[in-house]
N, C-alpha and C positions, 0 to 999 in steps of 0.2 A: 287748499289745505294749508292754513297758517302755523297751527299747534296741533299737538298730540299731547290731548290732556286724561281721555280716557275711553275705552272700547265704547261708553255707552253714543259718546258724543259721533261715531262715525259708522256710515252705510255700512249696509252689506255689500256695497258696489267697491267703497273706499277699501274695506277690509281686503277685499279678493284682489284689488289692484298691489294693492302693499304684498301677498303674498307672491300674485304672480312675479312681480320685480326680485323681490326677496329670492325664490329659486333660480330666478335667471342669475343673479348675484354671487349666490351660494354654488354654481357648477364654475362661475369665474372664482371666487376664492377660493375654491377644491384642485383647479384645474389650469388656471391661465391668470395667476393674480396679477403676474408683471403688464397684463393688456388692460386692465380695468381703469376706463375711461376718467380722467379726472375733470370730473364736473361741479367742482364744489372748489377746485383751488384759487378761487378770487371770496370765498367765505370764511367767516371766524367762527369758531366754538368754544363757547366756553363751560365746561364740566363743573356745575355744583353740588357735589355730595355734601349734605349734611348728615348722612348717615354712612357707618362702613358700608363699603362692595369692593368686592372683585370682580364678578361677571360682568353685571350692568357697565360699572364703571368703565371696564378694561375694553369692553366688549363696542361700547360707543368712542372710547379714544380710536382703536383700531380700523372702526368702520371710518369714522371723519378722515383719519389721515389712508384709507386707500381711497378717499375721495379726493384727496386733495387738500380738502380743509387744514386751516391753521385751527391747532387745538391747546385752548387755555383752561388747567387745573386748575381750579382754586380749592384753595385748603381753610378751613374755615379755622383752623387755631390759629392760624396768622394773620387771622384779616382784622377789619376796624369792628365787626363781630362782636370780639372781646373787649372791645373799646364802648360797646352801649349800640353800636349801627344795628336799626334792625335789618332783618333780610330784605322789605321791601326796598330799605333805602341803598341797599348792598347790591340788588339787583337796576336799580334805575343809574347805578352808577355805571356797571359796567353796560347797560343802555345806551349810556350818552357816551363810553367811550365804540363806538359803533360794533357791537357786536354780532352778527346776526342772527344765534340760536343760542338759547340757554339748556344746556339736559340739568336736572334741577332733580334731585333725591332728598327726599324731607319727612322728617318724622310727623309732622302736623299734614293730617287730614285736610285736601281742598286748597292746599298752598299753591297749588300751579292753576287756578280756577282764579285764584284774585290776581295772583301776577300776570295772566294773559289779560286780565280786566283792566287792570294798571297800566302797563307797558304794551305802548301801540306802535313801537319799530322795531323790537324782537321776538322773535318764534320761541314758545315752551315747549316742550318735550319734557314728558311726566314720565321720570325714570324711578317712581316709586312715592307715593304719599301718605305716611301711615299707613293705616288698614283699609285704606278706601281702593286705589287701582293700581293697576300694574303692567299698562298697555301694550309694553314692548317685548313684555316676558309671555303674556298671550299669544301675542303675534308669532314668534320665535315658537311656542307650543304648538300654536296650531301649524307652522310651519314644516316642522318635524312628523307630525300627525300626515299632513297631506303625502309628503314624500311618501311616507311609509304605508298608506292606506289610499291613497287616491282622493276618495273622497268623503270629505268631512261630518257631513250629517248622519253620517249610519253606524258612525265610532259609540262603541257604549264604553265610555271614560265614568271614573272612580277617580274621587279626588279623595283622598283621606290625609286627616291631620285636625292642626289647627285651624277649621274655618273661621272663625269667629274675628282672629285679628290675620286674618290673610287675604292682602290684596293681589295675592296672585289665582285666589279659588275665586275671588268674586271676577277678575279680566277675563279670564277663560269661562267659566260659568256665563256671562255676558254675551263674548263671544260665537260663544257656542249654542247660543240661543238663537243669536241673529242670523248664522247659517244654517237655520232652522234644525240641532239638534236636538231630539229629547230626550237622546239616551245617556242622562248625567245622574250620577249618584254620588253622595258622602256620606264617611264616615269617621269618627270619632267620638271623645270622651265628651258626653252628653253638656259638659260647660266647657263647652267649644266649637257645640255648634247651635250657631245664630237662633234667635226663638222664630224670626222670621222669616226661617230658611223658606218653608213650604213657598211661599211668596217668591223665589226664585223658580218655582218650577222644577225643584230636583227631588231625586227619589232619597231617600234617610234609610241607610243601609242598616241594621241591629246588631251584625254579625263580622266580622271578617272573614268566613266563610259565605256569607249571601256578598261580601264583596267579589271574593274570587268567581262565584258561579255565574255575577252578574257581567264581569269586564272583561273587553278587549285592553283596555290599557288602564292600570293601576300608575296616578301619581301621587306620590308621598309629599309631605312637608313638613315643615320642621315645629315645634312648637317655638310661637313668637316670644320666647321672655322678654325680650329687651322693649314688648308694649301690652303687657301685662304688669295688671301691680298686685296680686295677690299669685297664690298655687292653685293652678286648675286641674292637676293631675297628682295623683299620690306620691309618684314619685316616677325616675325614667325606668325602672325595671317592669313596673307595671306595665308604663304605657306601650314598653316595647312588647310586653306577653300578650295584649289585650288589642292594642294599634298598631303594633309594628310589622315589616314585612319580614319573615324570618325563612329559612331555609326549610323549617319543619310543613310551615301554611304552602309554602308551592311546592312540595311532593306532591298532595293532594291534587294536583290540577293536571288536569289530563289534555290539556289543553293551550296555546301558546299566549299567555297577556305579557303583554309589553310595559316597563319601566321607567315614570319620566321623575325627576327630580328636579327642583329649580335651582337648589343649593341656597346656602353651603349645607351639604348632609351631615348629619348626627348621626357614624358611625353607633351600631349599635342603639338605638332611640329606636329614630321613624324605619330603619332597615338595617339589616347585617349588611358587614363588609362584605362579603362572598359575591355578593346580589349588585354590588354595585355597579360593576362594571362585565354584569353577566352573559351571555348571548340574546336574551330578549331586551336589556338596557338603552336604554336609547338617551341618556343624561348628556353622555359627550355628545351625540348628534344636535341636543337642543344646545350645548356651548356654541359647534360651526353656525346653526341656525341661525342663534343671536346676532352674530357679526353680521351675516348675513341679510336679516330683516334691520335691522339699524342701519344698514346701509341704505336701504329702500324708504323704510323712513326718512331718511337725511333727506332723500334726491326728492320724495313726493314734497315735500315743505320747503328744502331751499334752490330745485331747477327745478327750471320749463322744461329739461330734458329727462323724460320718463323711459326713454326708451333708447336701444343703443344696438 
């Protein structure tokens, strides 16, 4: 496994190995961080967000350096960027100064598809490509999922939001295909979700009551503005009456569904503040996850040692 470009490109066999490691990870960074094997401290990494993040961002520094790893920032308002350098030629540079993995977050769709084409001595890692995937926040989903449920094809998940430009409903939707799940629904404001959904295999929910009656786990997201160019919803008070999780829709539920968010949440939007950090929540559990499965990641791509 050289890169991590996106869910579709790897097994079911790949997937379950990444998770299994991932838990083992995840009870050493809950439990025994100061023992967690450095097998990665003769590696470099270097972090290219060209888009804001916290999670991903913070979440892949943290894991490289309980690896060991040397970890390099780049900031792209200070680089030769702004001088006319494109990204290709931005990445072959730090190529040739030997780097050995790029995590790479990029508003252009398919960006880490030409650069693992281009550069044939360092590893990609797709920490988010426009609306196309979002492998690692998958991972760390279904991660969380497992813990909490055992096993993953029997989960009936509710993704509601923005499907349309969200590559975190189409990683997990993928995903969750390949561990043979069919129990996957969405919902949202009708120009927001994809015409080609059916074509995924997922159920098109009418209601946010046929959501609540249909799921064990309700995950929210946030409406993408910053890759939309028009208004696809009337406005956030709508969408919270009409899309949002509110405190009034689960009295209703007689029943216990579970809460995942990818972040950053829009207090009052996709869900009340109340909800957020509620007894069914599980948002912070997929934060530990993250560090967790990026770690696993790192070790499947940059050591022979899988196991410890």
């Amino acid at each position: 496994m050289k890169h991590l470009i996106g869910i579709k490109d790897l097994s079911e066999n790949e997937i379950l190995s990444i998770l299994e490691l991932g838990e083992t990870y995840r009870e050493k960074l809950i439990n025994d961080r100061n023992n967690i094997p450095q097998i990665l401290k003769d590696k470099v990494i270097a972090n290219l967000f060209f888009e804001p993040s916290t999670r991903t961002r913070m979440s892949f520094e943290i894991a490289s350096s309980l690896l060991g790893a040397k970890v390099i920032n780049f900031s792209e308002n200070v680089s030769s960027i702004q001088k006319g350098e494109t990204r290709l030629d931005t990445l072959k540079t730090i190529e040739a100064m030997k780097v050995d993995a790029v995590v790479i977050r990029s508003s252009i769709s398919g960006l880490p598809y030409i650069l693992a084409r281009d550069l044939k001595d360092v590893s990609i890692i797709n920490a988010g490509d426009g609306s196309h995937e979002h492998p690692s926040q998958a991972l760390l989903d279904a991660l969380t999922l497992k813990l909490k449920f055992g096993n993953l094809n029997r989960i009936k998940l509710s993704i509601v939001g923005d499907i349309l430009f969200s590559r975190v409903a189409r990683s997990n939707i993928i995903l969750m295909k390949k561990l043979g799940n069919n129990n996957i629904m969405v919902f949202g404001p009708s120009t927001l979700i994809p015409r080609e959904i059916e074509t995924f295999g997922v159920k098109i929910a009418k209601s946010f009551e046929e959501v609540i009656e249909f799921s064990d786990v309700i995950m929210l997201l946030r409406i993408q503005t910053e890759r939309q160019n028009s208004a696809y919803v009337p406005s956030t008070r709508e969408y919270k009456k009409f899309w949002g999780l509110t405190e009034d829709k689960l009295r209703s539920i007689n029943k216990d569904i579970f809460i995942m968010h990818p972040g950053p949440v829009n207090r009052e939007v996709e869900i009340s503040s109340n909800i957020i950090y509620c007894d069914n929540s599980l948002i912070l559990d997929q934060v530990t996850s993250g560090v967790a499965v990026r770690m696993s990641i790192l070790t499947h791509i940059l050591s022979s040692t899988l196991k410890f």
